[in-house]
Steps between C-alpha positions, in 0.01 A plus 500: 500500500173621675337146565048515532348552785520151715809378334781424695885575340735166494805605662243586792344156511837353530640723765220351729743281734226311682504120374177398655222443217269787523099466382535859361468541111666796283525640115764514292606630142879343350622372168499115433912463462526123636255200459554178553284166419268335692642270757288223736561635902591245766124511598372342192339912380690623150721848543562748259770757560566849354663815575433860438658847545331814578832757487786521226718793647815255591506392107483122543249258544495401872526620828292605780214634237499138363288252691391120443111410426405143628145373368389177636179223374365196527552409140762655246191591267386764777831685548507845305587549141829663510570830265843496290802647652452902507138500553332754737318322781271586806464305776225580771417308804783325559732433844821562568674236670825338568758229346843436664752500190871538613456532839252771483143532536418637116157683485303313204104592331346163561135417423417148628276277310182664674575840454306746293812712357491595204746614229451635153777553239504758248714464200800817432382505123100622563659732766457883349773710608425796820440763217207319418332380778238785543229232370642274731444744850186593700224512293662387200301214380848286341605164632820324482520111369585275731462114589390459897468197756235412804245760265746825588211786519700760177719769603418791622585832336751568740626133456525567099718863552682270744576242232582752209736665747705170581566374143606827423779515796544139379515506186894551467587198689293227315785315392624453820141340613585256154872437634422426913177311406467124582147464296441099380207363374250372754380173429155396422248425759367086479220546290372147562155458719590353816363165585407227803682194415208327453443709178809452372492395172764338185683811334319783628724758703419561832595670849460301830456547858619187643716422819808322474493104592836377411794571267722260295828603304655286248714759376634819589372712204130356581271412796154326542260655718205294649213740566142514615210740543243220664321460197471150268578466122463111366787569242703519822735218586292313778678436871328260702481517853739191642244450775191479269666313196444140463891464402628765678832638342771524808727714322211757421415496858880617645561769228147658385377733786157523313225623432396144372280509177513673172595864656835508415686688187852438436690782312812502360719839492758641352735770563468814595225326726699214644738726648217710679328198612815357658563805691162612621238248500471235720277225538168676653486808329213655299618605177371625186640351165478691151518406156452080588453315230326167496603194348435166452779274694691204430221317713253650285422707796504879540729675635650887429796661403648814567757618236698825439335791384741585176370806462583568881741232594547685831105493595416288796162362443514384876361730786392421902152538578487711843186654511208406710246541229660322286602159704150513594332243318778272433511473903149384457533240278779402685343467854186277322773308386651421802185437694388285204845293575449510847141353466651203257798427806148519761329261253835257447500417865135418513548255176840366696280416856224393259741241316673397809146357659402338151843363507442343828166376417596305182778307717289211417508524144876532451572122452247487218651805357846338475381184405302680207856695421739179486233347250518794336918515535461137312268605237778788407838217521281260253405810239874569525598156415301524187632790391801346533443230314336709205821707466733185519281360247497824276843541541590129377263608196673796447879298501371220241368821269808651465423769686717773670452369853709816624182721440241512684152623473164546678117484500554080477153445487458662165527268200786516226386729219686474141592856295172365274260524771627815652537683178154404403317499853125417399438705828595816254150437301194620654133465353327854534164682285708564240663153447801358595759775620920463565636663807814668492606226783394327838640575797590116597851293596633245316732190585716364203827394373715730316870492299640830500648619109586816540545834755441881468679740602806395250735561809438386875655821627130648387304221647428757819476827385465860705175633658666840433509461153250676319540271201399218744272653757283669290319677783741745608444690171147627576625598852615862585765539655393574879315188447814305421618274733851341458492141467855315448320180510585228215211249401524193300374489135508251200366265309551120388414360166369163587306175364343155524724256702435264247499553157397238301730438207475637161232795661568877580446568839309814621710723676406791728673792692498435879497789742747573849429730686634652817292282745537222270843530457592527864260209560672275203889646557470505868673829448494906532547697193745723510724678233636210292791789358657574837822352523458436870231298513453102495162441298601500148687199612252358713207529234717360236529214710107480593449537110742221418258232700169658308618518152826278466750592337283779257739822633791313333377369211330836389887687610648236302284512146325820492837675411496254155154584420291279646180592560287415809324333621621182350253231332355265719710196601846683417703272684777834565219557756546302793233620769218289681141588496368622861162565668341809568201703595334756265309789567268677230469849482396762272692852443351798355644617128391729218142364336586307215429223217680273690384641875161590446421543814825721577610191742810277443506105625813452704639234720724503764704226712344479848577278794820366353827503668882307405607339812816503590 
């Protein structure tokens, strides 16, 4: 095929047998038979690869008309649009230089990521065939279609007759371009801004430039990442400086290398990024992390996360910052760091030297000082005493009562409330403009005596249900599902019917439902919730046991009778119930609910058991 002027055949490019890189630049003219999607290089710069052919006379696809195209850039987003498979394409500018594959130096088209080569593609269908390409030639005023990259200048007229001529010799092997190629998808560019840490914010997608500080592995499918970039965000989880902290934290000080303050992000990842982490990052390194999401932590801190990409679940959203340029600033903020560091060590010493001569100074007032701290050391044994005292004399109380002295609860110095006075807490009525006015509820505490009637759920086994459960955790329906985070965790849940420890005779008591939850429950069970079904585990028995000392024998009667018909809870003084009143905190709290007669205010009064715990 007669090639334009300045174009250079492919089987002569690769007969050139010197492997030193040349600066020299040349044409070419193939068809797109092999592509390939983008890959991330060792240096951190994204590759794509393609290969065309400029010669079809063997009648295969391959050979020494057939040579490789390597395109490298900074970001994935700047490397060329591809054509499909069978496309025409031009290259111009680009050098010629050398890979060893099989033992052999392999000439290769590269274009590094500051090159100005430039390709353009031109699809076989909007190609006219030879016998009519007249408007196409010299001073024909025709253009092919074509898609370009790096703003390709068009063809030439020569360059169009060249064109025409090719996917008319090629035309006869296109199937064979469909059969040999190795065409995938390439995946998406990040398309989140890229951020300083210190605007990081909840939720919003980000990249980061950050150098690595430390790395933590509690499994091998995931890793956490402790990075930095020099700047602050308050949301961060704060690390005190051992030497400036009034308490210092030893442990801190042998395993956090720093930098001390609110600098540092931790970011958990998942695979494919673990893998790439593990085997080429090391503590150091710049690096620059896609897609992060942050999150709010279990500390109510934030921290990132790096999951797979499910539309790409081979992407690596993790790349090594080499370049000068860009390293630049996070040096900067990095050496005012240090010297800001080195400053606090210059101005520790000074405060040290200082404290030493104040120490000496004051000699004279250490026995006062001592004689002031053993008065005080008295003051402390005597309060103690009394307290003492108070709880052997609230304890004897409690005995003569009749009540449960096998639970115990806090806040002492509140008084004893009954179910009347909590129920109708005058606190609830408040004089405004418009008269007197009812809230919803008062966010208060409560100390009182209770008997427990009654329990819900029916079964114990449900007394600690699933934070995977939809049903129960109610928030993981109006998550998507990248947002989804898998939670095995089990939390307690349920709910005592319970009222006056005293009932006078011949009255109806008022009875209301009592609240556990999870930090309640551990607090009053002294136990973990965990899944009450599993045949394995201990603490169905152990809660039934807990349970018996609350409510008596209540689980047994309600096994016993409920199968005759007996309906619970049973009147008030039913001597089948043998359980002793106990005392307990109570906290108020209001719930929101659907506006209605009964909830005007679309808030529900509830009360939970606080501060309360069985002892063993």
């Amino acid at each position: 095929m007669s090639l334009p002027q300045g174009y250079t055949a492919i089987k002569d490019a690769r007969s050139i047998q010197d492997p030193k890189t040349t600066s020299e630049t040349s044409n070419f003219i193939g068809v797109l038979v092999q592509s390939k999607a983008p890959t991330q290089a060792q240096g951190g710069d994204w590759l794509v690869e393609f290969n065309i052919q400029d010669e079809f006379t063997s009648g295969k696809v391959g050979g020494p008309s057939n040579i490789c195209c390597c395109f490298y850039k900074r970001e994935a987003s700047e490397l060329p649009k591809l054509g499909a498979i069978g496309d025409m394409v031009l290259i111009r500018d680009i050098a010629i230089k050398h890979r060893f594959r099989g033992g052999s130096n392999v000439p290769v088209l590269t274009s590094n990521a500051l090159s100005r080569a430039a390709v353009l593609f031109f699809p076989p269908l909007k190609i006219p065939q030879p016998q009519f390409s007249t408007a196409y030639a010299q001073g024909g005023q025709a253009q092919l279609s074509y898609t370009s990259f790096n703003s390709a200048a068009p063809p030439s007229a020569e360059e169009r007759i060249a064109i025409i001529n090719l996917n008319a010799a090629s035309k006869s092997f296109s199937s064979k371009f469909q059969n040999s190629s190795g065409q995938q998808r390439a995946p998406a560019a990040s398309k989140y801004k890229r951020r300083l840490v210190q605007d990081v914010d909840f939720g919003k997608y980000c990249d980061i430039v950050c150098e690595v500080i430390k790395f933590w592995s509690e499994t091998p499918e995931t890793m956490d990442i402790y990075v930095t970039d020099y700047t602050s965000n308050t949301n961060l989880k704060l690390y005190e400086n051992p030497d400036q902290a009034e308490f210092p934290d030893i442990a801190l000080k042998e395993n956090w290398p720093g930098p001390f303050g609110q600098l540092t992000m931790q970011i958990r990842m998942w695979e494919p990024h673990t893998s790439y982490v593990r085997n080429n990052v090391k503590k150091g390194d710049i690096v620059l992390l896609q897609n992060v999401h942050p999150k709010l932590s279990n500390d109510n801190k934030l921290e990132g996360a790096m999951h797979q990409d499910h539309n790409y679940p081979d992407k690596i959203c993790v790349r090594k910052v080499m370049f000068e340029g860009q390293l630049k600033e996070l040096k900067e903020r990095k050496h005012a760091y240090e010297i800001h560091e080195a400053q606090g060590v210059v101005d520790r010493m000074y405060k040290a030297k200082k404290a030493t001569r104040d120490a000496n100074n004051a000699s004279a007032k250490e026995s006062e000082k001592k004689k002031a701290q053993k008065k005080a050391l008295q003051r402390q044994r005597k309060e103690q005493e009394r307290k003492d005292l108070e709880q052997q004399a609230e304890q004897q109380e409690t005995s003569h009562a009749g009540i449960n002295p096998h639970i115990r609860a806090g806040y002492g110095d509140i008084q004893l409330s009954t179910v009347e006075e909590i129920m109708n807490n005058p606190a609830r009525r408040i004089t405004s403009s418009n008269g007197v006015v009812e809230l919803p509820f008062v966010n208060t505490k409560y100390r009182t005596r209770l008997r427990i009637v009654d329990f819900s759920p029916h079964s114990l086994h449900d007394f600690a249900p699933s934070m995977a459960d939809p049903n129960w955790n109610t928030s993981l329906k109006d998550l998507t599902l990248k947002e989804k985070r898998r939670d095995d965790s089990w939390q307690w849940f349920f709910t005592l019917l319970v009222e006056e420890a005293v009932v006078p005779a011949g009255t109806q008591p008022q009875r209301f439902p009592l609240f556990v939850t999870n930090d309640s429950g551990e607090h009053l069970l002294k136990l973990t919730a965990t899944d009450l079904r599993s045949p394995k585990g201990q603490t169905l028995s152990k809660l039934e046991e807990k349970l018996f000392i609350l409510w008596g024998n209540l689980l047994e009667v309600k096994k016993e009778f409920e199968p005759h018909g007996v309906k619970f809870p049973l009147s008030s003084g039913d001597e089948r119930l043998q359980n002793k009143p106990f005392e307990c905190c109570i906290e108020e709290y209001g719930t929101k609910v659907p506006k209605s007669p009964r909830w005007p205010y679309g808030i529900q009064r509830m009360h939970k058991i606080c501060h309360t715990t069985i002892m063993d």
